[in-house]
Structure formats: structure tokens, C-alpha cells
PADRENKE-572567 format. One record per residue: x, z, y of N, C-alpha, C in turn; residue number from 1. Coordinates in Angstrom, 2 decimals, decimal comma. Example, Ala and Ser with C-alpha at 12.3 -4.5 7.8 and 13.67 -1.06 7.14 Angstrom:
<pts>
<pt <13,19 7,80 -5,69> <12,30 7,80 -4,50> <13,20 7,80 -3,30> 1>
<pt <12,85 7,08 -2,25> <13,67 7,14 -1,06> <12,90 7,87 0,03> 2>
</pts>
This chain:
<pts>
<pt <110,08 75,78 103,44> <110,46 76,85 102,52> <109,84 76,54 101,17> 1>
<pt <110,49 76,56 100,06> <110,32 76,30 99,09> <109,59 77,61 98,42> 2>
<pt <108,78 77,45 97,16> <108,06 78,38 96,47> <109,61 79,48 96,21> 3>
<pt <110,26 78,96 95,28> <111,64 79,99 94,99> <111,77 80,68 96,27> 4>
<pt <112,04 80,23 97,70> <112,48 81,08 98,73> <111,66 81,74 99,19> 5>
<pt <110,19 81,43 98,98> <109,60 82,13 99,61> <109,19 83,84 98,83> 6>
<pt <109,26 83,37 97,33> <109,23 84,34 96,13> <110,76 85,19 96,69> 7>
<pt <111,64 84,68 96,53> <112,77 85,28 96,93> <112,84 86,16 98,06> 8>
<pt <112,40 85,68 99,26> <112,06 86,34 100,30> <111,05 87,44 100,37> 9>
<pt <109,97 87,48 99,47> <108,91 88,41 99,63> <109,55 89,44 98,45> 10>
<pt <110,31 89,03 97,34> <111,18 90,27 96,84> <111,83 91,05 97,48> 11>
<pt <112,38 90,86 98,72> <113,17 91,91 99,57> <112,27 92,41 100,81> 12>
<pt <111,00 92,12 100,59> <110,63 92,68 101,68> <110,48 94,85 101,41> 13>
<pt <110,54 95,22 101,99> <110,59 96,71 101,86> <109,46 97,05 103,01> 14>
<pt <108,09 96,97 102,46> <107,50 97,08 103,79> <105,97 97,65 102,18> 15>
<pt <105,47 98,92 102,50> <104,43 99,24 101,75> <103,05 98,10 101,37> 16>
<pt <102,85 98,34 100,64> <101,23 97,47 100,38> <100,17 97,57 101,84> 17>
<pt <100,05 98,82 101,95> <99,09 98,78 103,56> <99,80 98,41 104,77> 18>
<pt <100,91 98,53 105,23> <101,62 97,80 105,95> <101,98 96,11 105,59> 19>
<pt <101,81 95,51 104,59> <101,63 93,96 104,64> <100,11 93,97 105,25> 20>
<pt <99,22 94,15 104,70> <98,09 94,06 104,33> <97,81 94,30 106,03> 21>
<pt <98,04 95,01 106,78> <97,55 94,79 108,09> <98,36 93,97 108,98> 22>
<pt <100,15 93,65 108,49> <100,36 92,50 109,13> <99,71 91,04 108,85> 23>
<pt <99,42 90,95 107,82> <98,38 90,00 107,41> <97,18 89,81 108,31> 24>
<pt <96,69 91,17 108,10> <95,30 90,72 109,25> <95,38 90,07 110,68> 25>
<pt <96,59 90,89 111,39> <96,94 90,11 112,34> <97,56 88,64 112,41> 26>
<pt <98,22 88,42 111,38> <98,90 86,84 111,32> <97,26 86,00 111,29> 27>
<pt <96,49 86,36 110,61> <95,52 85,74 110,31> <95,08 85,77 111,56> 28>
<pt <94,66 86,69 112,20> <93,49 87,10 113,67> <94,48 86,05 114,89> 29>
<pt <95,94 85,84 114,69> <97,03 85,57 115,80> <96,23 83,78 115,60> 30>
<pt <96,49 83,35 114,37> <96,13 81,79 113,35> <95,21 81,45 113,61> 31>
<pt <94,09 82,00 113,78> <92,49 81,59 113,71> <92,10 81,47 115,14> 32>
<pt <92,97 82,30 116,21> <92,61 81,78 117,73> <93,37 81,14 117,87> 33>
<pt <93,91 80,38 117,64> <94,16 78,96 117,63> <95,50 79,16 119,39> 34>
<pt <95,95 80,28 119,52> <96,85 80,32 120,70> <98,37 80,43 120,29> 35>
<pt <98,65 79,86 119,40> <100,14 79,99 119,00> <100,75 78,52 118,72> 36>
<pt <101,76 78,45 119,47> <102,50 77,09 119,41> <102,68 76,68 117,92> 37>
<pt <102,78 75,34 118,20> <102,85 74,75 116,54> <103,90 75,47 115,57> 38>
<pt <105,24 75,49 116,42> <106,65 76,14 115,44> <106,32 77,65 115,39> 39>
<pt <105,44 78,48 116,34> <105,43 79,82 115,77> <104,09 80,19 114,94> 40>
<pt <103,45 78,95 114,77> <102,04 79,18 113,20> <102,37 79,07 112,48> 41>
<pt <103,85 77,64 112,39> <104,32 77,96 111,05> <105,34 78,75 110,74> 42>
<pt <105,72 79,68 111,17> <106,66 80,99 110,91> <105,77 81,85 110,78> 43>
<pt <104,70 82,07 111,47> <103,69 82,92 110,95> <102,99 82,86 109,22> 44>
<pt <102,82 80,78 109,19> <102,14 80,99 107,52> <103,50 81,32 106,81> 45>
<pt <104,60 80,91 107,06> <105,61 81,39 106,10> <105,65 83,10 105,71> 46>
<pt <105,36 83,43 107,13> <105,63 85,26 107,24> <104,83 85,78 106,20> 47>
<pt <103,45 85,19 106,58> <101,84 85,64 105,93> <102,34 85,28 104,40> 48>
<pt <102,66 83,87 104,10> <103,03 83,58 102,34> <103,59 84,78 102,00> 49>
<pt <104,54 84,75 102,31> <105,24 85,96 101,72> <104,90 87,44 101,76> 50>
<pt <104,32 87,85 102,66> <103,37 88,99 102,80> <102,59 89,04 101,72> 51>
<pt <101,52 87,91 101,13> <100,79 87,52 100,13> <101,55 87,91 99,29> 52>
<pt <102,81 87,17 98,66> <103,02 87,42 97,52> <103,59 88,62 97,32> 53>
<pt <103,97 89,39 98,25> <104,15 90,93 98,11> <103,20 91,70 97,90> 54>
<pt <101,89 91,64 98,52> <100,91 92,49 97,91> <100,33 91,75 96,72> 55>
<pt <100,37 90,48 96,21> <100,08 90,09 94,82> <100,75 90,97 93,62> 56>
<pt <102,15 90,83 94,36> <103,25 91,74 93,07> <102,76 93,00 92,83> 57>
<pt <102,69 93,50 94,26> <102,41 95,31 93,82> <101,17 95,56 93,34> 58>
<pt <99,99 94,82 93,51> <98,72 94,66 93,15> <99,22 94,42 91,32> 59>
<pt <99,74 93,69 90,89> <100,15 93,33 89,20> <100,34 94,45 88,77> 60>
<pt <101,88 94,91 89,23> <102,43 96,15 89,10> <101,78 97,85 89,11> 61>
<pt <100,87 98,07 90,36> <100,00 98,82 89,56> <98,60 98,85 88,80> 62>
<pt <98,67 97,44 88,50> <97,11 97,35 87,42> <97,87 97,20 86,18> 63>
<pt <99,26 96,93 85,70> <100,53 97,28 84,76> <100,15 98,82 84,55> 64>
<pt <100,52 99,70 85,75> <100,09 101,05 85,50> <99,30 101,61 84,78> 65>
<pt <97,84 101,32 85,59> <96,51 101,64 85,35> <96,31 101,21 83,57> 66>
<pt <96,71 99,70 83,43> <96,56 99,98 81,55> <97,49 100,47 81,09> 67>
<pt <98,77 101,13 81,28> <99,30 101,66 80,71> <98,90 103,26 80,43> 68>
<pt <98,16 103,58 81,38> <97,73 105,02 81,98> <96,30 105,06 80,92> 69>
<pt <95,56 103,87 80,98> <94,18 104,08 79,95> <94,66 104,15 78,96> 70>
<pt <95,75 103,11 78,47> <95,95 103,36 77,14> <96,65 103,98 76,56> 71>
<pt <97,02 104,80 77,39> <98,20 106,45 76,92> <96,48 107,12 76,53> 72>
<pt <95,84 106,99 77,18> <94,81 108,03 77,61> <93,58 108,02 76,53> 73>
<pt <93,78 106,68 76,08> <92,50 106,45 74,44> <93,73 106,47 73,32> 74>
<pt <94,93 107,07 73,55> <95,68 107,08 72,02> <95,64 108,77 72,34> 75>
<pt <95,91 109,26 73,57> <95,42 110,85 73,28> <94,27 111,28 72,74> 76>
<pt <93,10 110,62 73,65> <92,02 110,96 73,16> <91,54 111,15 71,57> 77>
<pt <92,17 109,51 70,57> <92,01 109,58 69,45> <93,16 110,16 68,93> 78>
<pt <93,87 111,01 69,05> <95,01 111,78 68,55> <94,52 113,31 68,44> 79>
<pt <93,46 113,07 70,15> <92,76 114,68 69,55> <91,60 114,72 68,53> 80>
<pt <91,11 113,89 68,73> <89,87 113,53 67,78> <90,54 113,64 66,57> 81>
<pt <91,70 113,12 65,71> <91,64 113,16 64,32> <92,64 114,52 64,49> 82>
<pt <92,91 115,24 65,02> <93,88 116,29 65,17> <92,36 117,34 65,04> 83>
<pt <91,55 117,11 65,15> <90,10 118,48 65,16> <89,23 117,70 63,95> 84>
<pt <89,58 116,99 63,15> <88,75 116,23 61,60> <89,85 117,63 60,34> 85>
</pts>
């Protein structure tokens, strides 16, 4: 799977931030005991990649928020400040 497909693929996933985030733990916990046939670890790191880059996105997306939200929030602040000069 190529970077594009795998980006491609984790765009359609419809699955919340805490729901990757604990299929993750398990892909990882399934990976690390070492009991999964060769062809289903690597459907697992593919699964997990893309899991990753889904909570990378939404992780961007709301720290996008968060400065958008401070900096609504210091142009009010100084809007009230010279609004009481």
C-alpha cells in the first residue's frame, strides 16, 4: 500500500478519535505477542497506518480549533480593553 492509499484510505475511515485510538492499542497488544501469521501482521500494520493517520488528522484539526478559539479570544479580550480606554 502506497502512502497516497493509505492517506486515501484513512480519509474514509468514519470511526471517532477514541475508537481508533483503542483499535490501535489492540493492533499493537495483537503485534507485540508475536501470535499472528505473517499475512495477518501485515493487514494489521496497514489497518494500524491508517488508524495513525486518522488520529494525526483529527489531532491537526482540532489544535486548528484551539488557535482559532485563542485567537478569537485575545482579539476580544483586546477589543474590550480599548472599548473601556
Amino acid at each position: 500500500m502506497t502512502k497516497n492509499q493509505t492517506e486515501s484510505y484513512s480519509e474514509s475511515l468514519d470511526i471517532t478519535f477514541e475508537a481508533a485510538i483503542s483499535e490501535l492499542e489492540i493492533i499493537v497488544s495483537q503485534m507485540e505477542s508475536k501470535q499472528l501469521p505473517l499475512q495477518d501482521s501485515l493487514s494489521a500494520f496497514k489497518r494500524g497506518t491508517a488508524l495513525l493517520q486518522h488520529c494525526q488528522k483529527t489531532l491537526a484539526q482540532v489544535e486548528h480549533q484551539v488557535h482559532i478559539l485563542i485567537n478569537d479570544g485575545i482579539t476580544q479580550e483586546l477589543q474590550a480593553f480599548q472599548d473601556h480606554e
